[in-house]
Every structure is written in structure tokens, then in C-alpha cells.
C-alpha positions in Angstrom: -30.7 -10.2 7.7 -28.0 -8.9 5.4 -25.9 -11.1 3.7 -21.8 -10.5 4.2 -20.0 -8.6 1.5 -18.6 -11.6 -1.0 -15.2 -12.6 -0.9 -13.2 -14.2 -3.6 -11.3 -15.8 -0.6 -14.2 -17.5 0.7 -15.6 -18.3 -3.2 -11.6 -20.3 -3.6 -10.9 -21.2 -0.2 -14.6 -22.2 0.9 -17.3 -20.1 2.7 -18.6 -20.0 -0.9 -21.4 -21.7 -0.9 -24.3 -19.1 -0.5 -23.9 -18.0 -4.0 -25.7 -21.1 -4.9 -29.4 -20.0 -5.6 -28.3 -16.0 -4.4 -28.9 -13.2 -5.8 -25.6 -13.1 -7.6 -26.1 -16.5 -8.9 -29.5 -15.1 -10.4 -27.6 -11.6 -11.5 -25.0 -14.2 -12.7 -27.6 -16.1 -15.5 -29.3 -12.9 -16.5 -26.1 -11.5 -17.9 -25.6 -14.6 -19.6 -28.7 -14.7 -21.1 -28.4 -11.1 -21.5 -27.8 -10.9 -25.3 -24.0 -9.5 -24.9 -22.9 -13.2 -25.9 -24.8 -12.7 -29.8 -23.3 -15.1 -32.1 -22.0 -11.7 -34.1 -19.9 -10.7 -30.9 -18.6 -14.3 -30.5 -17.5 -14.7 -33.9 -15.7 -11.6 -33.7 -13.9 -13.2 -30.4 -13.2 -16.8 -31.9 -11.3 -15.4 -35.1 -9.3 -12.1 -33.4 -5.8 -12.7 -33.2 -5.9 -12.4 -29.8 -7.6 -15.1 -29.1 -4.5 -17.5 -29.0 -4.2 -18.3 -24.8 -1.2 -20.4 -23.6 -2.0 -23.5 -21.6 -1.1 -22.5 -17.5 -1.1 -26.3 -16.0 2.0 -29.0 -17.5 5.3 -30.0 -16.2 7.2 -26.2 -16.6 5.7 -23.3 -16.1 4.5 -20.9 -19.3 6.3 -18.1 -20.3 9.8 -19.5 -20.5 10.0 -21.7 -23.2 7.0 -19.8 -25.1 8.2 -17.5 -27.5 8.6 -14.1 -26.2 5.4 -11.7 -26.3 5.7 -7.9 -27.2 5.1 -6.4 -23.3 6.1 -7.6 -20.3 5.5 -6.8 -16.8 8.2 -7.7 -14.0 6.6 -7.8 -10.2 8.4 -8.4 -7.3 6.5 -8.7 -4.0 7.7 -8.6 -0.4 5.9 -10.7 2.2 4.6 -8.6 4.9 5.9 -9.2 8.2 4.7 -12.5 10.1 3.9 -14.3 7.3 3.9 -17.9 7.3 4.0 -21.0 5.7 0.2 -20.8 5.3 -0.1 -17.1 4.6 2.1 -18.2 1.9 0.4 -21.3 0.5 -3.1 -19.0 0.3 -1.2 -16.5 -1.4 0.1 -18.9 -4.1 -3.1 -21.0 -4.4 -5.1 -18.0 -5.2 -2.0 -16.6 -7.5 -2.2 -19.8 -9.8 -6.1 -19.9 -9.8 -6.5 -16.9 -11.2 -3.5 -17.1 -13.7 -4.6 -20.3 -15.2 -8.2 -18.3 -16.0 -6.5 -15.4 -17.0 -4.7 -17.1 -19.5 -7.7 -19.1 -20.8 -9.4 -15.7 -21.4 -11.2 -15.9 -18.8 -12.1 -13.9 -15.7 -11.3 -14.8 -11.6 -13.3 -16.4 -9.2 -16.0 -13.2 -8.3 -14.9 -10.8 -11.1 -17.5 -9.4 -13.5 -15.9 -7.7 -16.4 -15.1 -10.4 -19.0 -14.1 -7.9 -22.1 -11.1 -7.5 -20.2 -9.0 -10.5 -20.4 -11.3 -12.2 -23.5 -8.4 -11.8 -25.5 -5.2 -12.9 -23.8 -2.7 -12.4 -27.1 -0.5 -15.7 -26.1 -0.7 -13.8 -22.2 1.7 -16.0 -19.8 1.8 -16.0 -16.0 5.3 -16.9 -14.3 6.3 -17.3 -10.6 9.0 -17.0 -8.9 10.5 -17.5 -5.3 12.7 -15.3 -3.4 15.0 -16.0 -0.8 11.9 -14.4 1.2 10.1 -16.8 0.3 11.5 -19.7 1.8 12.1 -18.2 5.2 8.9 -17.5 5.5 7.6 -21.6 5.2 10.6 -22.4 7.3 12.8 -24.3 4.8 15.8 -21.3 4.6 18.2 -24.3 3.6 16.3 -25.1 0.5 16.8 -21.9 -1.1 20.3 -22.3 -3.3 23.4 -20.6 -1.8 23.4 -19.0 -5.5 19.8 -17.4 -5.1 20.4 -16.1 -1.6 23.7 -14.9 -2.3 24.8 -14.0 -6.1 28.1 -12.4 -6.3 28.8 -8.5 -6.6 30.5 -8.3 -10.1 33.3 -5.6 -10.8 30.8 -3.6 -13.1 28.0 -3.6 -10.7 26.3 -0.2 -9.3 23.2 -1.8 -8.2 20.3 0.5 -6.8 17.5 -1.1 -4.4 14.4 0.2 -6.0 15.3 -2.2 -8.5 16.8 -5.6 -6.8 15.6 -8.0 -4.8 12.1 -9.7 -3.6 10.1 -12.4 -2.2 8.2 -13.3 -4.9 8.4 -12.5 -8.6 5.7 -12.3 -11.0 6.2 -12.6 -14.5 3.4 -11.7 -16.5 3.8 -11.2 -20.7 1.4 -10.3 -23.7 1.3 -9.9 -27.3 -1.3 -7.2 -26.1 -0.9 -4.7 -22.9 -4.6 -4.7 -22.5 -5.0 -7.9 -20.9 -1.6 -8.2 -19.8 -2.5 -4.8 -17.2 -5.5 -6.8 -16.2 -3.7 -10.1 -15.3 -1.4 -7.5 -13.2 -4.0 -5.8 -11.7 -5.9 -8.5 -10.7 -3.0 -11.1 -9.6 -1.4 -7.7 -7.6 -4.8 -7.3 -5.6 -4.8 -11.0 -4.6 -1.4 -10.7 -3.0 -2.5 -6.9 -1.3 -3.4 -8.2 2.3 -0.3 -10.7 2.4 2.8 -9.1 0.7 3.6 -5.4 -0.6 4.9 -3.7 -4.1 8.7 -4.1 -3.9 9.3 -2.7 -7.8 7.3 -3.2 -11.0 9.4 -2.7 -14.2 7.6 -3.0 -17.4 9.7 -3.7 -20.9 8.8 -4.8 -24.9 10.1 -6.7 -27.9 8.9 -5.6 -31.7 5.2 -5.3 -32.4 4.3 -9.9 -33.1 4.5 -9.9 -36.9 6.7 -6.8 -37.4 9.1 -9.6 -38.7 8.6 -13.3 -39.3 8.1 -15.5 -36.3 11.4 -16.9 -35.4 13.3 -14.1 -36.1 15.6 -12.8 -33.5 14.3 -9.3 -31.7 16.4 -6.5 -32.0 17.0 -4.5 -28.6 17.7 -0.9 -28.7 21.3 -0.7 -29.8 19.9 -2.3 -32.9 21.9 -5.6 -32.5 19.8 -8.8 -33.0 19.4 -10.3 -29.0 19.0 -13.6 -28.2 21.4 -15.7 -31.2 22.7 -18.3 -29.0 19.7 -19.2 -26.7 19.3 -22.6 -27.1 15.9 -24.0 -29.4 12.6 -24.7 -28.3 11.6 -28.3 -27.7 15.1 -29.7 -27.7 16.6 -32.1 -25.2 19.2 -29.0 -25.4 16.4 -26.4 -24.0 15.4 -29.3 -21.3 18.8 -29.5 -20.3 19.9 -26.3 -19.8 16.5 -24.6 -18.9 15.5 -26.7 -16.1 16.3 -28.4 -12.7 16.5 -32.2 -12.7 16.6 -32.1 -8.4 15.6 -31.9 -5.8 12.5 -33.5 -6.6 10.6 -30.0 -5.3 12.4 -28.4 -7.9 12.4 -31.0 -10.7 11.2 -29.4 -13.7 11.7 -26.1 -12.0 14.6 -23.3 -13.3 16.8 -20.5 -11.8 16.0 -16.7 -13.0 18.5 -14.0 -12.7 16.8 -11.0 -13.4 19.2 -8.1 -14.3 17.6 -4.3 -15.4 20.5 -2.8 -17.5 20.9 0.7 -18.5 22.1 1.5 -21.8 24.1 4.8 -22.9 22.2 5.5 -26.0 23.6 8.6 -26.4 27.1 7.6 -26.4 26.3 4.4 -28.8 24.1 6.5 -31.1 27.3 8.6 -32.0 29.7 5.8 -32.2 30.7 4.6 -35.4 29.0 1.4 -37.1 32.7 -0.2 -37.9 32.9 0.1 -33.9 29.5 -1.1 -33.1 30.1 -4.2 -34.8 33.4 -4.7 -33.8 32.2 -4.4 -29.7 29.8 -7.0 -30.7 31.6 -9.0 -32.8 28.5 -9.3 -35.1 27.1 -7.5 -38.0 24.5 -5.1 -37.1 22.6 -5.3 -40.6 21.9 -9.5 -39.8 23.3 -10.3 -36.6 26.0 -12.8 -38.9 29.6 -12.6 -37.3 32.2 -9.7 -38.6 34.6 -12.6 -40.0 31.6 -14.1 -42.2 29.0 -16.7 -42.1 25.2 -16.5 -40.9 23.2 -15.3 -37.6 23.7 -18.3 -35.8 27.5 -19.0 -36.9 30.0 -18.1 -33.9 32.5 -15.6 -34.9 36.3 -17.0 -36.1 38.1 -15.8 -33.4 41.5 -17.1 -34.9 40.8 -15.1 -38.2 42.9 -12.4 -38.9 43.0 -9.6 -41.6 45.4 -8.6 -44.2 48.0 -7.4 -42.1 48.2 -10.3 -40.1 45.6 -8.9 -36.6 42.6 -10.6 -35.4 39.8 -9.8 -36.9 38.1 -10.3 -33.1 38.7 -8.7 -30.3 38.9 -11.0 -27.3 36.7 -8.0 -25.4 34.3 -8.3 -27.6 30.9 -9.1 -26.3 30.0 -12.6 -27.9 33.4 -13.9 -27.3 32.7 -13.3 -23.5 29.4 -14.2 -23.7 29.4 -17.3 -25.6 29.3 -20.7 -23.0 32.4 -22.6 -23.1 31.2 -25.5 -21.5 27.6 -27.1 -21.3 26.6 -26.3 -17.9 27.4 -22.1 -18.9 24.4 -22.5 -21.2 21.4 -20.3 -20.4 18.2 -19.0 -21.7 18.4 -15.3 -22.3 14.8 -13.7 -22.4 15.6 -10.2 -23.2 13.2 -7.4 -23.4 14.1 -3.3 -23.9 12.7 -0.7 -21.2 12.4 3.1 -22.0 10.9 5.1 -19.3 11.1 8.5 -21.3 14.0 11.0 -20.9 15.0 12.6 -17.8 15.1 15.6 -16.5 18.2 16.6 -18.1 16.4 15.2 -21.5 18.9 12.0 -21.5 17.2 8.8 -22.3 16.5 6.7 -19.4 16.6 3.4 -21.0 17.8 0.1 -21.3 17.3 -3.8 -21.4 15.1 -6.2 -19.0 17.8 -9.2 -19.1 16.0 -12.9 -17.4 18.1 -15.3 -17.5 17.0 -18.9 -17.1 19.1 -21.9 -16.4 19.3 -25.1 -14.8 21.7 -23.6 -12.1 22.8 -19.9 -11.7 25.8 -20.5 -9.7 27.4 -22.9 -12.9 25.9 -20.9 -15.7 25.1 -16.8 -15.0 28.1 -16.2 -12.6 30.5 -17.9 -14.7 29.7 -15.8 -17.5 29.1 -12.6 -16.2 32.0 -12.8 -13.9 34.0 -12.7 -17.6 31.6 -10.1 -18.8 32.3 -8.0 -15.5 36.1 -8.0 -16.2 36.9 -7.8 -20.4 33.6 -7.1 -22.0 34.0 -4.2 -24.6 29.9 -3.4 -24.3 30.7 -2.3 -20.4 31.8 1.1 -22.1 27.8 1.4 -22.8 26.1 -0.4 -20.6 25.4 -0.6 -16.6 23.6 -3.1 -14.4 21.0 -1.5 -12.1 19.2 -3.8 -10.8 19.8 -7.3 -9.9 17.1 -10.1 -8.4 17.4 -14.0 -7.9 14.4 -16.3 -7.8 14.1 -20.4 -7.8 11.5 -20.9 -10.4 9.7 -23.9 -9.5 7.8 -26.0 -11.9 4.7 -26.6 -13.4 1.6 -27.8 -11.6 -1.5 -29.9 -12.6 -5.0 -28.7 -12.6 -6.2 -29.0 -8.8 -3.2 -28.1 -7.8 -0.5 -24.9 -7.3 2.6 -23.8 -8.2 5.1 -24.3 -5.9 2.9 -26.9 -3.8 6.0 -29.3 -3.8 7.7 -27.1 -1.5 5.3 -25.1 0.3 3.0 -28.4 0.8 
């Protein structure tokens, strides 16, 4: 009698066990005995570069206080229709399962090609939920009136194919090789449960095109990212993540925006302009009235003729948090999707905000941006998502278990 075609489903979530002593068990050894593991080839593997991997399992999620990879891969998913709170907790268990291996280097449950992911290049994994999500395990009034409902700024000319979702997936690399695998694979566990809502895909500078801990330039040429606040900092903790409820303890808030740039516009503008827009030297990143990168500019200097030296429009006057709670992680990467068909450039910045609460910290400050920023002359927002992040899980365990239980 045949045997059933083998299901990674029933290899996670039991009906597993005839592997033990099959044929594929037996396939399974020979391979590993097969030679392909010489101690030449796994030499090769233990000193490459790309061998770093990330840890998945600990109190936050990975890929938000790690420093930013080269690619990145945005995914939000739509749950299909009837999906429920254990459709949903399936989904995610098998998500985080294969994520965690991923990131080790390693290959899911039932997969077979291990050259693939071997190399992970720092490769992080990060979920998201959207408002979606929570209807679907009946807890709607969990989901923050922020995420459900972010405001429509002035500047806004938001397009669908790039807003909203369920459930976002977050998946960077210092390498796109196994970054497209972790996508591939993590998109074909969700296939039978949720459908493709958009997939954007954006980078930073080639990982020791300049020395690590040096801010990334985005494609205006300004330095992006001056204020976010340092790694490992009681500062990080407390305006990265969520101290309640005890679901989301640990846990963040990500505004996703996908802003288009006017390149052609900014390429012909004058530098004096540039840095004036900006407030901030585009050489260094240092302020126009003096000082270094991480200096905020003088906004009470003047010149010789007695004028401010800054604009109030400009960007970093707008943008910079005036109290605490405006604080936020900004986790910026560019996007170029080629020119279009009128040979413009159809490109722009991947912005993910991540905060301790969006309503306090994001809306504050972009409702300011939205009405006096001098950058709006060259810039757009697109798209616009919201997503609770919640936080880290142990081994045995998956993300977002707190909640979806």
C-alpha cells in the first residue's frame, strides 16, 4: 500500500511519525553520509562572511534592534476568508518554526536543499499583526485604535496596492540569496491560509562599503537615520517597545510608509538648497550652523545680516521629537523599481517606523511633517500600513502565542 505524499504540516503539527525508519529517513542518512559535508566544504562554510545568523527566540523580536542588513523584503498577507483563531495560530506556529531555522542556516521541517539558506548574512525574520489579524482570533478590541485607524495626513495620496494587511513579514539580509529563500519558503507556508496583499523589496549600502556604525545614506544622498536612538540603551527599550498589556509587553508598533522621491527634481536643485531643506550638510550629515552628525542644528543661530540660519520648514526641525514619548526608531531602506515608462525614475524610500506607541510618537510627528516640512516639495507617501509587533518568543513556543493562545 502507498504511503501518503509527506506534509510538512503533519511533520510540525503531528502525523509525522512514519518518517521514523522510512524511506526518507534512510534517503535522509545517505545524503549525510554522502560526502557533500567534506571537511574542505565545511571549512569554506564556518569562515564565509556569511555565516554570521541572528538568534530568532529572546524577549523582542530580531530585526529591529539588529543593525540594518543591505536587502529587505516587506510582505503583507491577507487572511483568506473564514479564517479563525486556529487557522491563525497554525499559520504563525509554522511561520516562527521555520524562521528560527532559517536564521540558524538551516533548512524547514521536510525541505531538502540546504546550500540555500547555509549562509544567512545576519538574515532576520519579523512579524507583524494587522488589524486583520485580530478579527480573525476574535479579540478586535485588542488591536490599538492607532493601528486600526491612523490618521489621513494633509500630504497623503495613498494607493492600495501598497497599504494595508493582515499580517506583515519582515524579512532582511546582508545577502539576497538567502533572504529570497526565507521569502519563498515562509510565503508557501502561509499559501493555503492567507493570500499576497503587496511585497515591496528595498536596500541600504553594500555591509562594509563604510565602517559599521556609520549612518546609511538614502538616495537623495543625505545621511538617514541620525537621531534614532542607540542600541542597547534603556533609551532604545524605552522608546522601541511596549511595557503593556502583558500580551504586548516587549512587543512594538510599526508604521510602515513606501515614499516616493522626485529624484529628478532634487538631482537639479542646488546643493546650498539641499542642505538648507534638510538643515544638515550633505557632505557628513553635521548641521548647516556647525557641529558634528549627531549635533541638532542651532535653530536660534542667525547669519550676518541678522536671519536664521534654519528654516523652521526644514526637515529635522520638524522631524526632531520634542518630547520623549515622540521618540521612534526609524529603519529606513531606498527602493528603485527601474524607470517608467516615460523613463522617470520610479523610486523612493521604505520608511518602518518603530515605537512604543504610534498614536504618541508617529502621528505627532508626521502630522507636523504633513503641514510645514520643506522635503514635501520632493517627496510623497504612497503607501501606508499599521501592524502591532508583538514580542519575542522562547524556544517551544510562537510568536504572538500571548495573544492568539
Amino acid at each position: 500500500m502507498s504511503q501518503p505524499p509527506l506534509s510538512r504540516r503533519r511533520l510540525l503539527l503531528g502525523g509525522g511519525a512514519t518518517l521514523a525508519g522510512g524511506g526518507l529517513a534512510g534517503a535522509a542518512a545517505g545524503l549525510a553520509l554522502s560526502g557533500n559535508d567534506s571537511p574542505a566544504v565545511s571549512q569554506v562554510v564556518e569562515e564565509a562572511k556569511g555565516s554570521e545568523n541572528v538568534a530568532f527566540y529572546g524577549v523582542h523580536q530580531p530585526g529591529i534592534e539588529d543593525a540594518a542588513q543591505a536587502h529587505v523584503r516587506f510582505l503583507a498577507l491577507d487572511l483568506k476568508p473564514g479564517s479563525d483563531v486556529e487557522h491563525v495560530r497554525r499559520l504563525l506556529r509554522l511561520l516562527t518554526d521555520d524562521a528560527a531555522r532559517m536564521m540558524r542556516g538551516e533548512v524547514p521541517l521536510a525541505a531538502n536543499d540546504p546550500e540555500l539558506p547555509a549562509l544567512p548574512s545576519r538574515l532576520t525574520v519579523t512579524f507583524g499583526f494587522g488589524p486583520g489579524l485580530f478579527d480573525a482570533i476574535g479579540r478586535p478590541d485588542d488591536c490599538p485604535d492607532v493601528i486600526r485607524n491612523l490618521p489621513t495626513f494633509a500630504t497623503d495620496q495613498l494607493e492600495d496596492r501598497w497599504s494595508g494587511g493582515d499580517l506583515l513579514i519582515q524579512v532582511c539580509s546582508d545577502d539576497a540569496v538567502p533572504l529570497s529563500y526565507a521569502l519563498r519558503r515562509l510565503t508557501r507556508d502561509a499559501r493555503s491560509l492567507a493570500t499576497v496583499r503587496w511585497c515591496q523589496s528595498g536596500f541600504n549600502p553594500a555591509r562594509g562599503s563604510e565602517p559599521a556604525g556609520t549612518t546609511h545614506r538614502n538616495l537623495f544622498g543625505q545621511r538617514d537615520g541620525t537621531a534614532n536612538p542607540p542600541g542597547a540603551t534603556t533609551e532604545f527599550t524605552d522608546t522601541v517597545f511596549s511595557t503593556g498589556p502583558d500580551w504586548l509587553k516587549g512587543g512594538s508598533m510599526l508604521v510602515f510608509r513606501r515614499i516616493r522621491m522626485d529624484l529628478d527634481d532634487w538631482d537639479d536643485l542646488g546643493r546650498p538648497a539641499k542642505e538648507m531643506a534638510m538643515a544638515r550638510k550633505m557632505s557628513d550629515g553635521s548641521p548647516v550652523t556647525g557641529g558634528s552628525e549627531q549635533d541638532d542644528p542651532d535653530t536660534a543661530a542667525v547669519d550676518q545680516n541678522g536671519f536664521p540660519i534654519v528654516a523652521q520648514e526644514a526637515h529635522v526641525v520638524q522631524a526632531t521629537a520634542r518630547v520623549p514619548e515622540e521618540r521612534m526608531l526609524r529603519r529606513a531602506f531606498s527602493y528603485d523599481d527601474g524607470p517608467s515608462a516615460d523613463g522617470k525614475p520610479d523610486c523612493g524610500l521604505l520608511f518602518a517606523a518603530y515605537q512604543a506607541d504610534a498614536a504618541k510618537a508617529f502621528v505627532a510627528v508626521q502630522t507636523r511633517l504633513a503641514e510645514a516640512d520643506a522635503m514635501n516639495e520632493w517627496i510623497t507617501h504612497i503607501g501606508s500600513a499599521t501592524f502591532v509587533v508583538p514580542p519575542g518568543c522562547a524556544e517551544g513556543e510562537f510568536i504572538g502565542q500571548a495573544l492568539v493562545g
